[in-house]
N, C-alpha and C positions, 0 to 999 in steps of 0.2 A: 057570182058570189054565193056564197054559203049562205044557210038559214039565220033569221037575225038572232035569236039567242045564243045560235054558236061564234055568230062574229060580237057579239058584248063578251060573249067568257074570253072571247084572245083581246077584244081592245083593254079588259079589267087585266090578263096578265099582261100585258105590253106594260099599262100604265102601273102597275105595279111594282114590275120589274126593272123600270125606267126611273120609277120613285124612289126605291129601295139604294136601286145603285148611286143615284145622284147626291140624294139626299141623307142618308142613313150612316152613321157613323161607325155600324159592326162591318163596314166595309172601307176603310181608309186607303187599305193597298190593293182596292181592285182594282184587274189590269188593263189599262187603260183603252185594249183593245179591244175588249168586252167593253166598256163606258162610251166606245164612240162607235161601234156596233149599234148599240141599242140605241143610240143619241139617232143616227142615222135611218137603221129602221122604224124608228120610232115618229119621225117627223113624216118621212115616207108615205108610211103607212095610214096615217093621219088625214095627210093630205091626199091621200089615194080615195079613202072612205068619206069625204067632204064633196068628193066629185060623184063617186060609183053606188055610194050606200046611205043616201040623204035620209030613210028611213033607222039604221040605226042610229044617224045623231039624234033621232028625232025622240026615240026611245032615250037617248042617252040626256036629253034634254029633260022629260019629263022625270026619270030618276031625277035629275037634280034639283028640278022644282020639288021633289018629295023631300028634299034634305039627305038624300042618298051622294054619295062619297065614293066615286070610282074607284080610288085609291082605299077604301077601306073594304072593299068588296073580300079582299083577304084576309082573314086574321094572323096569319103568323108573320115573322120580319125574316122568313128565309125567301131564299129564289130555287126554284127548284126546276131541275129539269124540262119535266112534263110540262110544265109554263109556254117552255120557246116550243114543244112540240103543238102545242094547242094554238098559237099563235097561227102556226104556217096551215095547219089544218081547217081552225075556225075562217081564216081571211081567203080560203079556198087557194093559197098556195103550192102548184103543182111540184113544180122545180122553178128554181131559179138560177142567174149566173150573175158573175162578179166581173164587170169590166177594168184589165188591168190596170193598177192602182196601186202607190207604193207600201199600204200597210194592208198587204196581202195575212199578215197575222190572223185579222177577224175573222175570214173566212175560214181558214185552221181550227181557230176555236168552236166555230158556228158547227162545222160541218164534225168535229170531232164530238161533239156535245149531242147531236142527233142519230148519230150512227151509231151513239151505246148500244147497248141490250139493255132492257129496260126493267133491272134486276130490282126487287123491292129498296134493297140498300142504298141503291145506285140513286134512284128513282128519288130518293127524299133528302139526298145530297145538298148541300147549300153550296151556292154559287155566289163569288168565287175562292173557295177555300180552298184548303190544300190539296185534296185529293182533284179535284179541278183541275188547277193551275200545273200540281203532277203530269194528269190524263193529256195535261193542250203542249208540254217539254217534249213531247213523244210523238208529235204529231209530224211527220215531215214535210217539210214547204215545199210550196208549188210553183212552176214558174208558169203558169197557163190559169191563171186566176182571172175572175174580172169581174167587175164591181157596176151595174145597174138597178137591182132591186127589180128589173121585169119581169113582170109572170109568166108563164110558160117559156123558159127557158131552161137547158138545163146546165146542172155545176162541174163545169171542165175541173179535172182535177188530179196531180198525177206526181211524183215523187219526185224533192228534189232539195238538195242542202246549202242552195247556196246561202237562201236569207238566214238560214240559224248565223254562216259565219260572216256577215253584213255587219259593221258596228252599230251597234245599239243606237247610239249618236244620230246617225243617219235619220232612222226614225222619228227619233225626238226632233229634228230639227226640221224633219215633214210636216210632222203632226203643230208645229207652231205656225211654220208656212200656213197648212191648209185654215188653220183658224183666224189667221190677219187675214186670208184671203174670204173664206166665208163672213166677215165680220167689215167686209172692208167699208169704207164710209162711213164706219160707225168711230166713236170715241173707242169701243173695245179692242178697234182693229192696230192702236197705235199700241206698239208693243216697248213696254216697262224698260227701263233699264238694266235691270234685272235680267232680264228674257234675253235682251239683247246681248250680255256678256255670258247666258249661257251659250249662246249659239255660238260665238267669235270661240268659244270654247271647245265645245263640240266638231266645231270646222276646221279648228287645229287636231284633234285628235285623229278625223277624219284623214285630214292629209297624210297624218304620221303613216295610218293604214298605208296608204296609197305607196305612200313612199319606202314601204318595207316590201309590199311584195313584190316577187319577181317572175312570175308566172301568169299567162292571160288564165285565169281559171274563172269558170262559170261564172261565180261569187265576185269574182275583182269586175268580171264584164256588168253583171247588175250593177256594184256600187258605183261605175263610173256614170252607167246611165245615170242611176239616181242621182247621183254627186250634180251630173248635168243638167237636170231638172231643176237640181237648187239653187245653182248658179243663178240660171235666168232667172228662180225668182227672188234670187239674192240682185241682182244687177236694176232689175225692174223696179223693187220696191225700195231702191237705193239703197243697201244694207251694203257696202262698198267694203268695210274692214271686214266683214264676217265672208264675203265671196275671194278674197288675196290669199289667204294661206294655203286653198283648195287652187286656186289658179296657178300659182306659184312651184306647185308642185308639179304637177301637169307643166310647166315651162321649164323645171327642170330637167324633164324626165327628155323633152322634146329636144333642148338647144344643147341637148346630151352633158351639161353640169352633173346629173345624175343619171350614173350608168345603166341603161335594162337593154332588153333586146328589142329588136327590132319591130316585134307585135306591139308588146308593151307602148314605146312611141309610137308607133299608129292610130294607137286607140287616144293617146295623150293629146297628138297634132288633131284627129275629130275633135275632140273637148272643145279645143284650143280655136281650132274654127268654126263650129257652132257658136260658141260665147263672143267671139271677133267680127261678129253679125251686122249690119248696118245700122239696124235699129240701139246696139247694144252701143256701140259706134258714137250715135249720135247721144243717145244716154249721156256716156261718159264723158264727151266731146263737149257738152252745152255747160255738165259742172264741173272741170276744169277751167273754164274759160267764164265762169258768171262766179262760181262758188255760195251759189243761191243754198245750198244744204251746210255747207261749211264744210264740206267734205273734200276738197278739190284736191289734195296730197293721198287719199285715200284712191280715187278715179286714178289718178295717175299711176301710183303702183299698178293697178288693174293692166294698164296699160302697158306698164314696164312689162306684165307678165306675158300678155300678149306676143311681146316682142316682132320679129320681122312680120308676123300676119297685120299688125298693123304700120308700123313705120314702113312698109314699102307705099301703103295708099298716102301715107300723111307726107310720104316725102315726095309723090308723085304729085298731088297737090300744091307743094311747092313751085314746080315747076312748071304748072300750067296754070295755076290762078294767078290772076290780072290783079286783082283786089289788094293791095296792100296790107289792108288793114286783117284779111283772112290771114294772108300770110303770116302775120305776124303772131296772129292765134296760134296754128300752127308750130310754129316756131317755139312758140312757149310751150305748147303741151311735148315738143321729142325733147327737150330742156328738161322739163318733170319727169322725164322717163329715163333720166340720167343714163350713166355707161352702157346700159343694156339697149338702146340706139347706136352705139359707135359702129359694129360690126357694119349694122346694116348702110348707113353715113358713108364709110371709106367705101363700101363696095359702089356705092351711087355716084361717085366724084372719077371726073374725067374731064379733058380740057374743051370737051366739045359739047358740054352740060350750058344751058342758059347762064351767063355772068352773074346776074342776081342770087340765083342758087347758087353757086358756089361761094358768093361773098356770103348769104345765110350758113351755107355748110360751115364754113371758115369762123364765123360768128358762135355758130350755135359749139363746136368743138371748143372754141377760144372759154367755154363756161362747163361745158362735162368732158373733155376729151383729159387724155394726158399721155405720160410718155410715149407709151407706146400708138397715139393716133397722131402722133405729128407727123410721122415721117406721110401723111397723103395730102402735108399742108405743103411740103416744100417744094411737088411741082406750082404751085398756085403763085408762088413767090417771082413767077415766069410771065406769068397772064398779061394779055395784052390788055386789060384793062385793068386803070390805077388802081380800081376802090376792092379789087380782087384781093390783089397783090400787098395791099394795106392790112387788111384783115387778115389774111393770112400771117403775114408777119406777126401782127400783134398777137395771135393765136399761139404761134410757137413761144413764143415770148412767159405767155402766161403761163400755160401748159407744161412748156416740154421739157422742167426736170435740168437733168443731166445732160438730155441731149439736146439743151438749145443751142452751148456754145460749139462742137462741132458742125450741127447742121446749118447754122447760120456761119460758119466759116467757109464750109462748103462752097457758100450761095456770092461769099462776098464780092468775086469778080466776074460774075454771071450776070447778076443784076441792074439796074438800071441803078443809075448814079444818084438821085433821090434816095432811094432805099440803101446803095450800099453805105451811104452817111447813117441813117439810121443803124443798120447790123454793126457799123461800126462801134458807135455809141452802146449798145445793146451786146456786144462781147467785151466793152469795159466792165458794165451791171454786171453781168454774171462773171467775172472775175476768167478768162476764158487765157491760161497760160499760152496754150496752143496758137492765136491770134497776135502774138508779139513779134514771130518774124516776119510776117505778110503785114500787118501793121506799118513797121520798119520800111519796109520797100515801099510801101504807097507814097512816104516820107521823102524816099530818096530822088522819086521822079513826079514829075508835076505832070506827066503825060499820060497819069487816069484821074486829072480832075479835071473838071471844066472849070474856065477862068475866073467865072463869079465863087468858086469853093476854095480858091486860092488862099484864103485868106481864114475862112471859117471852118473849111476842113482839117489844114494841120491844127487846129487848137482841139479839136474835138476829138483825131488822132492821140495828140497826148495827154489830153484829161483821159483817153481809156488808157493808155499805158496808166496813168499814175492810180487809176481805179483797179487793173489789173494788180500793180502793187510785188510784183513778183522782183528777185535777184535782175532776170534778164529784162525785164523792162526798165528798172531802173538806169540799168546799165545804158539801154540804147538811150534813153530820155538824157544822162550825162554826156554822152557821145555827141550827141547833136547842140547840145549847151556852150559844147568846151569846142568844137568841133573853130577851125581858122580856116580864112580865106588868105587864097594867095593872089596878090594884084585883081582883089575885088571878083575874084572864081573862087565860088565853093559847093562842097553839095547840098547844103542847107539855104535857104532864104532865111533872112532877117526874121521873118513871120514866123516860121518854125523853131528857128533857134528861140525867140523870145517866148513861146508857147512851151516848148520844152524845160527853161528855165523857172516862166512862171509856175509849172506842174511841179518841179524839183522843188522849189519853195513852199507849194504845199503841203508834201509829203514831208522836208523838214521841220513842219510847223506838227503835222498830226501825229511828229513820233515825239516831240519836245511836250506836247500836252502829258 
């Protein structure tokens, strides 16, 4: 260490200079990177000389029993240069380095403010005023910065643009980071509502970046890193709306929705599985399924973003947990991850899939799937087991649009006779034209029912003609009404014929309303 008078002249400009800025109102727009510079060195420093230099407190103790005023040690309310130079000199500061650190700024300014020439004019400059704030626009950023305050080190430092072209954003929404997190445990660390809708702010604008360029360039590779930094400690500190709009984008870029090349999605699939982490995982996994923050539609976007990096584990889980009741977790959280699970769903379904899973696949589709995911519901409609082949049905049913009534016509004489009464019933609902000649024939031969349907399936036959409602339904439904027996031979049973007329009476009643 230095002699103690020259280390009092740099702890008077430190606290000076530390006073000035924080406190002092001829400085409102100063730049923030200068403010947490000297916030940093300043505690640094403090607590360096409490350990190394118990003689100056001791000096600095007795000034203050005189009624001497550290902070008054200066008479003028400017900052001047020569200040920071006395500082690094009085505290016997050789060199030092900056261990990398996302607001590599400060050190820009530190290092531009000491390397003046030390011109009379220069020299009595106030900080941070214009000519300042000019001199640090000029300075070119460094990608070899880094930020420890150790003594005898020295300052890597070496040309480079990408931070000038970094959104501004980025930054601000570090420098909130870095303060919830120094602050953390305290009442100061819970961050405003305010704070909050700047960042969700911020983090769209961010994405917007992301999402316009198209080039891996230096500048795009930093902001993803950094982007990726604030993810986790977006995820961490459960800040779940302000981490989706940056994730979301990054999932576009990867499940190719939005076009780039090839680099580009590389670097997007990293992001994408860095953030898809176990720990991140379990994060999101606990407040979906408890909704202790009230967040649980927020986690779940997350989630959606994710996409196949995580529904391949959640759907793999299906399949081997025992637990019931996980599964069911489970099951609700690819539910909240709506469409953007189906791709990965159809791809996992095969007849040779544990039954249970495929009855949940058939479930979970039967609440997000639609038209276009039925068609991997109608091998299932085959399964050797009931509660399969139930589910599924009921799946297409919900889901499938347009194409229920085809594909469920498809199935009608495939399936088991249980079911084909149901698809029966279920191409009346959906009004299915196509289903009235094969309808017809089921009518004309009693030799695809079993004997207990005899009676129950031609009425459920013709309540769907009379729900189909069509010219040719109508018609076959008269045909069979009017339809005579010769010497007690006809092609109708009594049972049919009287079904068929009871349906004609209906539909005469609901055209008379």
């Amino acid at each position: 260490m230095a002699n103690v008078d020259l280390q009092l002249n740099a702890i008077y400009a430190l606290v000076h200079i530390h006073s000035v800025i924080k406190n002092d109102q001829q400085y409102p727009s100063a730049n923030p990177a200068i403010i947490n510079f000297i916030e940093t060195l300043y505690l640094h420093l403090m607590d360096t000389l409490q350990q190394d230099a118990p003689l100056v407190f001791a000096e600095l103790e007795k000034n203050a029993l005189s009624g001497e005023n550290i902070s008054d040690q200066k008479d003028d309310e400017t900052i001047n240069v020569s200040f920071l130079q006395d500082i690094f000199s009085g505290l016997d500061f050789k060199s030092f380095s900056f261990d990398e650190d996302p607001e590599k700024e400060e050190l820009h300014i530190i290092i531009n403010l000491l390397k003046q020439k030390r011109k009379p004019a220069q020299d009595e400059a106030s900080l941070p005023g214009p000519a300042a704030e000019n001199s640090t626009e000029q300075i070119i950023p460094d990608n070899k910065v880094y930020l420890t305050l150790e003594k005898g080190q020295e300052v890597v430092a070496g040309p480079n643009n990408a931070e000038d072209k970094i959104p501004e954003g980025v930054a601000s929404m570090e420098k909130v980071i870095n303060r919830i997190n120094a602050l953390d445990g305290s009442i100061e660390s819970i961050p405003s509502e305010e704070k909050m809708d700047m960042l969700r702010k911020l983090s769209i604008q961010s994405a917007e970046w992301i999402e316009k360029e198209n080039a891996v360039t230096p500048e795009y590779k930093e902001l993803c890193r950094r982007l990726e930094t604030l993810l986790q400690e977006f995820i961490s500190n459960g800040f779940f709306a302000e981490a989706t709009p940056i994730i979301n984008v990054f999932s576009k870029i990867y499940n190719g929705t939005l076009k780039k090349d090839d680099d580009i999605k590389d670097i997007s699939l990293k992001v994408l599985r860095n953030m898809a982490s176990t720990n991140n995982f379990n994060i999101l996994f606990k407040e979906i399924n408890t909704n202790e923050h009230n967040k649980k539609n927020e986690a779940s976007q997350i989630f959606a973003g994710f996409g196949s990096l995580v529904i391949d584990k959640l759907l793999d889980s299906l399949k081997k947990d025992s637990d019931s009741k996980a599964r069911i977790s489970t099951i609700h959280i690819i539910e909240e991850m709506g469409q953007a699970a189906i791709p990965a769903i159809k791809a996992s379904i095969n007849m040779n899939t544990p039954w249970y899973y495929l009855r949940n696949m058939a479930y979970v589709l039967g609440h997000i799937g639609n038209e276009s995911s039925v068609d991997v519901l109608k091998p299932l409609l085959l399964h050797k087991e009931k509660r399969v082949r139930k589910e599924a049905f009921k799946s297409i049913v919900q889901t499938g649009g347009n194409m229920r009534g085809p594909m469920l016509l498809s199935m009608l004489f495939l399936v088991d006779q249980e079911l084909r009464v149901d698809i029966i019933e279920a191409l009346g609902k959906v009004k299915c034209k196509e289903a009235v000649t094969d309808l017809h024939n089921i009518l004309k031969s009693n030799s695809t029912m079993a004997k207990n349907d005899h009676i129950s399936v031609p009425g459920k036959i013709c309540n769907a003609l009379g729900a189909i409602g069509s010219p040719e339904a109508i018609k076959v439904l008269t045909t069979i009404a009017e339809s005579k027996s010769i010497l007690g031979i006809g092609s109708y049973s009594k049972e049919v014929k009287y079904a068929a007329e009871r349906t004609l009476a209906y539909i005469k009643r609901k055209q008379e309303e």
